[in-house]
MDTraj code that builds the backbone (N, CA, C; nanometers):
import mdtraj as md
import numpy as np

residues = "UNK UNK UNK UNK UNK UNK UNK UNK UNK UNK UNK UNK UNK UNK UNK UNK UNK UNK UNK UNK UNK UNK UNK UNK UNK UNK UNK UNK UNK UNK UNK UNK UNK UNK UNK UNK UNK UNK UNK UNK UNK UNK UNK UNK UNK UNK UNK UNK UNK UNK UNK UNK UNK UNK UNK UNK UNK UNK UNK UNK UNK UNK UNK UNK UNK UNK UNK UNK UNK UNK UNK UNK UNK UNK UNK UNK UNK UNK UNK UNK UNK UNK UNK UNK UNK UNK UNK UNK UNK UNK UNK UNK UNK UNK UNK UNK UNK UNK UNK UNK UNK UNK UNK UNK UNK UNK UNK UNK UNK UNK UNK UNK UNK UNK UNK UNK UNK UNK UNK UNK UNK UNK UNK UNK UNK".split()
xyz = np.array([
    [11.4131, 13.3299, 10.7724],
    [11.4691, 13.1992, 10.8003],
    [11.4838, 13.1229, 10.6688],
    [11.5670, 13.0509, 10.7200],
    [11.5975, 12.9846, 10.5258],
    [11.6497, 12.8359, 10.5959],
    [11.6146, 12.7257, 10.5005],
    [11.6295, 12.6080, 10.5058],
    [11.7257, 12.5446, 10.4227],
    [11.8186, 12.4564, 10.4457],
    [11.9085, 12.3837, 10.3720],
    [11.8280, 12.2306, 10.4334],
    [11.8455, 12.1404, 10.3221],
    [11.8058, 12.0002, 10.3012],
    [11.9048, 11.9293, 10.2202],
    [11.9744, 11.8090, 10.2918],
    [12.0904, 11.7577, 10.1895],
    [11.9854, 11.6814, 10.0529],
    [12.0251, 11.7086, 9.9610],
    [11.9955, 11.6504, 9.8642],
    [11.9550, 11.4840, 9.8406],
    [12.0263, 11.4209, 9.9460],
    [12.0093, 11.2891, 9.9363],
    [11.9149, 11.2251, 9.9977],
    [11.8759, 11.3192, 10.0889],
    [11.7517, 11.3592, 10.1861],
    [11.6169, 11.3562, 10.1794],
    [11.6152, 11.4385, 10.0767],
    [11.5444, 11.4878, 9.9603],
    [11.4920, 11.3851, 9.8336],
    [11.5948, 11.3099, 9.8063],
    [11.5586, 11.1909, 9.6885],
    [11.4901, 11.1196, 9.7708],
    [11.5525, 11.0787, 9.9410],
    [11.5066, 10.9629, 10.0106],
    [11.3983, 10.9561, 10.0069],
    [11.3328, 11.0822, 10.0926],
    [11.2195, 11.1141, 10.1527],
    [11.0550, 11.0895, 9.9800],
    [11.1539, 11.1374, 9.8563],
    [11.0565, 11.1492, 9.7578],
    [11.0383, 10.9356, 9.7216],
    [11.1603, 10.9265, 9.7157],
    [11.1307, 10.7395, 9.7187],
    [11.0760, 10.6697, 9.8095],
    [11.0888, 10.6985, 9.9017],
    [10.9975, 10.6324, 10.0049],
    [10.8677, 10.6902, 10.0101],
    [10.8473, 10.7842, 9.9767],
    [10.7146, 10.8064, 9.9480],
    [10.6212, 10.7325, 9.8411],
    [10.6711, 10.7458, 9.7069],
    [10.6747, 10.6590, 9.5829],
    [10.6584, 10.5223, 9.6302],
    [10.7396, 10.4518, 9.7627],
    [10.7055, 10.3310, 9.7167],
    [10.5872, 10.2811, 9.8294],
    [10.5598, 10.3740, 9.9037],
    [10.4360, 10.3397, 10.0520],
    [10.3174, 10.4464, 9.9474],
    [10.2862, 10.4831, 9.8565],
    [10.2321, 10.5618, 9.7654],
    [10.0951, 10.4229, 9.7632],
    [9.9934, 10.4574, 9.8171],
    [9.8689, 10.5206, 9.8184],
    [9.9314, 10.5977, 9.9664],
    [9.9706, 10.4662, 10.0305],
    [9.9961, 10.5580, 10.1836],
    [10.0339, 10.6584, 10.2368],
    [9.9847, 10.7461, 10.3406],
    [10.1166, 10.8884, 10.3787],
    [10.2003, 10.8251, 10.4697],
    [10.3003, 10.8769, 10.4141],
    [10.4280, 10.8786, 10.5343],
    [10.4118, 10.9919, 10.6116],
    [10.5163, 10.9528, 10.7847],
    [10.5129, 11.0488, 10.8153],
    [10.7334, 11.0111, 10.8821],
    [10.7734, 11.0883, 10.9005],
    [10.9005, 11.1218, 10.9388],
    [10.9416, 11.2441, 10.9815],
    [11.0422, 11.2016, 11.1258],
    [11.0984, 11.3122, 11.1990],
    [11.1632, 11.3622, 11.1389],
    [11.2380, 11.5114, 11.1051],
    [11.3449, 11.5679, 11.0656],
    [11.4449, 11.5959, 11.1917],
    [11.5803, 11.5736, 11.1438],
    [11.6233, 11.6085, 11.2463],
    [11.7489, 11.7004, 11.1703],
    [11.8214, 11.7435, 11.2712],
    [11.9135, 11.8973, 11.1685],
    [11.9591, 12.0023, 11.3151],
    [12.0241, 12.1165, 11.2493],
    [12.0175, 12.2086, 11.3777],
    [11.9545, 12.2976, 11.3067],
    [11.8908, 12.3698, 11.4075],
    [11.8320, 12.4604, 11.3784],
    [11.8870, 12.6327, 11.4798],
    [11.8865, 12.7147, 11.4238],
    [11.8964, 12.8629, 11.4918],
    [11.8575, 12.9492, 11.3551],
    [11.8897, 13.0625, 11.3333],
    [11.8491, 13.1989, 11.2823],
    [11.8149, 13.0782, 11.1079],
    [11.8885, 12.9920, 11.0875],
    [11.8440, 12.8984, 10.9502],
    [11.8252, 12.7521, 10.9748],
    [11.8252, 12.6943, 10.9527],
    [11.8019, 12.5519, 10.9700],
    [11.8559, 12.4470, 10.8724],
    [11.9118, 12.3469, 10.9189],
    [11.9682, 12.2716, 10.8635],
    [11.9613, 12.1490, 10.8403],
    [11.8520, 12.0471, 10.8019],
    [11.8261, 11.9254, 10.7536],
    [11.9360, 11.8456, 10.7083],
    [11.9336, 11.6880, 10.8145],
    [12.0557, 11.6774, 10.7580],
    [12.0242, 11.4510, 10.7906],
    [11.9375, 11.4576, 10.8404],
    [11.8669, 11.3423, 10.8530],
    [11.6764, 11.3105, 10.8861],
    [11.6766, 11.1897, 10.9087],
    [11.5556, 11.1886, 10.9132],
    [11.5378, 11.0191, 10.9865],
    [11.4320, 11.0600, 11.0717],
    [11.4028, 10.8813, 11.1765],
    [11.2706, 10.8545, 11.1671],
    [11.2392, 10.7449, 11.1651],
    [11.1194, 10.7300, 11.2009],
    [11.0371, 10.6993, 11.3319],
    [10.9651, 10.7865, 11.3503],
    [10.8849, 10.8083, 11.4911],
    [10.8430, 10.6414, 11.5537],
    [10.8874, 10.6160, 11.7044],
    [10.8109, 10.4909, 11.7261],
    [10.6714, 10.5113, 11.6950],
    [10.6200, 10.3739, 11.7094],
    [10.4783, 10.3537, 11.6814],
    [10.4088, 10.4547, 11.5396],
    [10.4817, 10.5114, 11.4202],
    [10.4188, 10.5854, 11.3039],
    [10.3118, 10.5132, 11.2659],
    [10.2039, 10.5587, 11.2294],
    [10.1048, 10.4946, 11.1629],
    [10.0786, 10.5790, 11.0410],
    [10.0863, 10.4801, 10.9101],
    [10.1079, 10.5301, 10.7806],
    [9.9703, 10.5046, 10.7058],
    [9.9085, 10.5364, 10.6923],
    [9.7842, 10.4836, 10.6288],
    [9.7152, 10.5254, 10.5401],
    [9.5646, 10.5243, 10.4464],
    [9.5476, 10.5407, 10.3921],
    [9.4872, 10.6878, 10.3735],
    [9.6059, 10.7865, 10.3502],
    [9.5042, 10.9360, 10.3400],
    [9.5084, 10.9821, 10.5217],
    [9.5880, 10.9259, 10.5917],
    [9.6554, 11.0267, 10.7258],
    [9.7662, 10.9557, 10.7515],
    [9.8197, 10.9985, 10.8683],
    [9.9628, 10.9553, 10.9337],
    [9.9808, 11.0258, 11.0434],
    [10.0303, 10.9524, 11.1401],
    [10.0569, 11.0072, 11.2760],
    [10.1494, 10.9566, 11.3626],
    [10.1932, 11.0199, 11.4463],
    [10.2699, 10.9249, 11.5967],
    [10.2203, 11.0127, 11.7119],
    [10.3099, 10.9162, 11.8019],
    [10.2908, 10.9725, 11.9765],
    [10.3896, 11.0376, 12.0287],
    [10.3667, 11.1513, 12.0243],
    [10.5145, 11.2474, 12.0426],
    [10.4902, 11.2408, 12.2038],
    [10.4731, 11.1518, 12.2886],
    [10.5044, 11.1487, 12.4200],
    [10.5777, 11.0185, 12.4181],
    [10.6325, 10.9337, 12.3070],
    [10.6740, 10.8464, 12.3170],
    [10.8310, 10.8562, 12.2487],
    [10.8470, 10.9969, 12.2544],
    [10.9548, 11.0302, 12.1676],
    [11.0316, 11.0306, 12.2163],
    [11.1787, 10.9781, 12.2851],
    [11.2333, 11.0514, 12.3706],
    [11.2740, 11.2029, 12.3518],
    [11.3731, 11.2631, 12.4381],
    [11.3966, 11.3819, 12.4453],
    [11.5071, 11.3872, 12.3187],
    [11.4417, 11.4720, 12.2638],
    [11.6011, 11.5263, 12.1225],
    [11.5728, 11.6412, 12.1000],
    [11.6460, 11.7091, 12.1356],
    [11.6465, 11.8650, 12.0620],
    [11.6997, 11.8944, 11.9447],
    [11.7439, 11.8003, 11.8676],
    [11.7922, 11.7831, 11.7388],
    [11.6952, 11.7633, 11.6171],
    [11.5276, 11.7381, 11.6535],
    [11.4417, 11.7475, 11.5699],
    [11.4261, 11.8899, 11.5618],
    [11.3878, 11.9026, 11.4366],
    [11.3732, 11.9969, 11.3972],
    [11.1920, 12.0351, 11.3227],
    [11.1694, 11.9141, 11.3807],
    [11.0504, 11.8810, 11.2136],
    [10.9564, 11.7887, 11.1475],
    [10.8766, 11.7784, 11.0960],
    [10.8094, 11.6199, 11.0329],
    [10.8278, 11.6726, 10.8703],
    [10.8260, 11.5467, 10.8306],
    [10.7805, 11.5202, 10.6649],
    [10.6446, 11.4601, 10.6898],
    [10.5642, 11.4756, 10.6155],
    [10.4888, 11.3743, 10.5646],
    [10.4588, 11.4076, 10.3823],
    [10.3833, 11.2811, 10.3195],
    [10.3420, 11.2887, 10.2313],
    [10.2004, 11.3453, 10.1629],
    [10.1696, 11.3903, 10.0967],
    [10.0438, 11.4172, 10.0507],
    [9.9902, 11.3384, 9.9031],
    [9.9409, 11.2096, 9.9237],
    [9.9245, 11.1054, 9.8367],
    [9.8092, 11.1610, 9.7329],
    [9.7632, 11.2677, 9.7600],
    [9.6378, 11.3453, 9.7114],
    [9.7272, 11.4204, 9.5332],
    [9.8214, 11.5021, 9.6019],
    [9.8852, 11.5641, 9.4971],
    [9.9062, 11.7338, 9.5647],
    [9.8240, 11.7665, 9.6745],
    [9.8091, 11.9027, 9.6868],
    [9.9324, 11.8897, 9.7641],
    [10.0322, 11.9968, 9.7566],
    [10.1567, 12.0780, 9.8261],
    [10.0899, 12.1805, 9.9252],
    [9.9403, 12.1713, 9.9675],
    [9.9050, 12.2914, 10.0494],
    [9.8681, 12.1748, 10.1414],
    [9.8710, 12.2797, 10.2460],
    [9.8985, 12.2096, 10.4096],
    [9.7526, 12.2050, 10.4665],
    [9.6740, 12.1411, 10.4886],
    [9.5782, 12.0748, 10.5279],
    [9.5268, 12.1531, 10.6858],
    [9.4297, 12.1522, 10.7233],
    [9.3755, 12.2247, 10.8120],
    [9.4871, 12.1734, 10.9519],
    [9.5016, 12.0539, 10.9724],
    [9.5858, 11.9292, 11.0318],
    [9.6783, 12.0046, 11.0326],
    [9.7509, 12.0324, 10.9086],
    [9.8912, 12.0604, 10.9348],
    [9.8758, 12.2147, 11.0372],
    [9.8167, 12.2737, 11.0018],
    [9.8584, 12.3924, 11.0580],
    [9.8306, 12.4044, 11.1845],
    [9.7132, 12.3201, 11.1922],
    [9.7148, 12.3508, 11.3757],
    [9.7585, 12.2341, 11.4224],
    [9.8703, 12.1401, 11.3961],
    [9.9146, 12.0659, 11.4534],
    [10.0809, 12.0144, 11.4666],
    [10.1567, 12.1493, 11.4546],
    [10.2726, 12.1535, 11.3973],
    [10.3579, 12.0983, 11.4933],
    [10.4820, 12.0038, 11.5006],
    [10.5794, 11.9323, 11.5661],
    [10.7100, 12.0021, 11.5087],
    [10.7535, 12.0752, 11.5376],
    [10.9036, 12.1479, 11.5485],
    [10.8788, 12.3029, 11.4690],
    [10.9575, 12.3210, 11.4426],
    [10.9521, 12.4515, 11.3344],
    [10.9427, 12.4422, 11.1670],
    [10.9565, 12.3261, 11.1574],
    [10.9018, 12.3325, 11.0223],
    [10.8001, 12.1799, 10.9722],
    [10.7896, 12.2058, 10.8400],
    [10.6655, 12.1137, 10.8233],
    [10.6913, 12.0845, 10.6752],
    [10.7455, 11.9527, 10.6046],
    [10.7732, 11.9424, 10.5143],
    [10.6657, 11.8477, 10.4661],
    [10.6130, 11.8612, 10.3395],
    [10.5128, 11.7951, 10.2786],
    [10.5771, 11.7584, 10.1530],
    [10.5528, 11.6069, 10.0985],
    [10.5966, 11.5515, 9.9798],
    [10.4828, 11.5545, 9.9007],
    [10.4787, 11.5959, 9.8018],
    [10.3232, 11.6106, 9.7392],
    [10.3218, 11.4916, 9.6023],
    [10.2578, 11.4052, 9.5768],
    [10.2336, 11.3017, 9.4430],
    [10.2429, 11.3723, 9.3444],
    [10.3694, 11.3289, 9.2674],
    [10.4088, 11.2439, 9.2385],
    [10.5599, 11.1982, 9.2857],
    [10.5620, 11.2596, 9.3671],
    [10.6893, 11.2858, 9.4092],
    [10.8057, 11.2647, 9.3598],
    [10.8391, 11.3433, 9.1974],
    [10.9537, 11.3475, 9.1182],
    [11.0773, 11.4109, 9.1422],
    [11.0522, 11.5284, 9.2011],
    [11.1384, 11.6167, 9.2114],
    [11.1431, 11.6551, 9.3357],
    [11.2260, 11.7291, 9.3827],
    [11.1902, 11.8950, 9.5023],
    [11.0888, 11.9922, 9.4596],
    [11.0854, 11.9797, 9.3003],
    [10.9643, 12.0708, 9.2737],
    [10.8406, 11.9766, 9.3399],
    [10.8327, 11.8986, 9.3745],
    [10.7483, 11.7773, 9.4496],
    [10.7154, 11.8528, 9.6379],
    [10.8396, 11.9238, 9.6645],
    [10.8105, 11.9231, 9.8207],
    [10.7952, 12.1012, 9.8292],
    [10.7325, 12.0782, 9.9537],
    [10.7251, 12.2483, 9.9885],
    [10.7600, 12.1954, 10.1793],
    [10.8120, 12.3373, 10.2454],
    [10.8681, 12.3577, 10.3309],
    [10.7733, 12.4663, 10.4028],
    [10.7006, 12.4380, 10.5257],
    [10.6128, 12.5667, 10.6104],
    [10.6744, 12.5875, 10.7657],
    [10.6845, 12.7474, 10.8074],
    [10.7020, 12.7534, 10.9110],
    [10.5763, 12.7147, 11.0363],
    [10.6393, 12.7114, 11.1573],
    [10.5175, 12.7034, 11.2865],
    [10.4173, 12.7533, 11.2479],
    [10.4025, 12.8606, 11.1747],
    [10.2833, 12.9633, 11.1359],
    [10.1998, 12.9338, 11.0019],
    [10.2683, 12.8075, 10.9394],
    [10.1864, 12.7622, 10.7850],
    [10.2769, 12.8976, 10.6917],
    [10.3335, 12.9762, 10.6871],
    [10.4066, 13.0460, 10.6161],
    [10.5237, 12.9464, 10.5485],
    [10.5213, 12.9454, 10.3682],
    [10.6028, 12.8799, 10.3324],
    [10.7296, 12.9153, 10.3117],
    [10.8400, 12.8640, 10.3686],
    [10.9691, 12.9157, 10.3908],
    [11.0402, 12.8567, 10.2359],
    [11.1549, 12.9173, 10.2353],
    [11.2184, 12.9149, 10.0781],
    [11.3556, 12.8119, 10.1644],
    [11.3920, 12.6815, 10.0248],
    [11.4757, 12.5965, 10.1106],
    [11.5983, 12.6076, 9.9749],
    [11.6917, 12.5397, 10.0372],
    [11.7859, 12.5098, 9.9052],
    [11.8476, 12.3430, 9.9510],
    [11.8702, 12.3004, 9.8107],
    [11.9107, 12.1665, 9.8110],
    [12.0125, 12.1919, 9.8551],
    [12.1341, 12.1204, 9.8861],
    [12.2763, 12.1053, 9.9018],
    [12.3171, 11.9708, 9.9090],
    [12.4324, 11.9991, 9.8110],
    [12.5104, 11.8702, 9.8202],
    [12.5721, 11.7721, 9.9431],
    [12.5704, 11.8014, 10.0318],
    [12.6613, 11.7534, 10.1611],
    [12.5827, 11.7967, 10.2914],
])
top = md.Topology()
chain = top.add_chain()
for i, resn in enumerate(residues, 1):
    res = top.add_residue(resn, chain, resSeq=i)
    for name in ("N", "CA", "C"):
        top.add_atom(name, md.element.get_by_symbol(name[0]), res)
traj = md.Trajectory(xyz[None], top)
């Protein structure tokens, strides 16, 4: 499986991190997904709670979208490895983590349902 993320996506997700930075974010991905997946926006969950060193919502408060694909959150710590949390608590098929300092894409990593890190590519559009 292979991931595409629009690029602008990608800056967003690293600035808004940067500027709620002690805090984690957390954000829906949304995209289509089949045999690859395709990132192509992002919402924020009612009721998110962003706080100091976790983040969460109420995915019974979500309505129905089959167009998520996913969460972001941040890792205000610095580590790009997925936290005991992440893995046994996964919301779509993938699991994107922004890791501090959040400069780059070399900043984010991408995990499947299984904590296996999937390989993504930026794209322009």
């Amino acid at each position: 499986m292979k991931v595409r993320v629009k690029k602008e996506l990608i800056d967003g997700i690293l600035s808004y991190s940067r500027d709620m930075h002690p805090r984690e974010i957390i954000l829906l991905l949304r995209g289509k997904a089949g045999n690859d997946i395709e990132v192509n926006e992002v919402v924020m969950p009612p009721g998110a709670i962003q706080g100091l060193g976790f983040s969460g919502f109420q995915p019974h408060m979500l309505p129905f979208d089959l167009s998520i694909v996913g969460v972001v959150h941040s890792h205000p710590s610095g580590s790009s490895s997925p936290s005991v949390h992440d893995l046994n608590h996964p919301y779509g098929r993938i699991t994107m983590i922004a890791a501090y300092p959040y400069r780059s894409v070399d900043d984010v990593t991408i995990l499947g349902k299984g904590g296996q890190m999937l390989p993504f590519e930026v794209v322009a559009q």
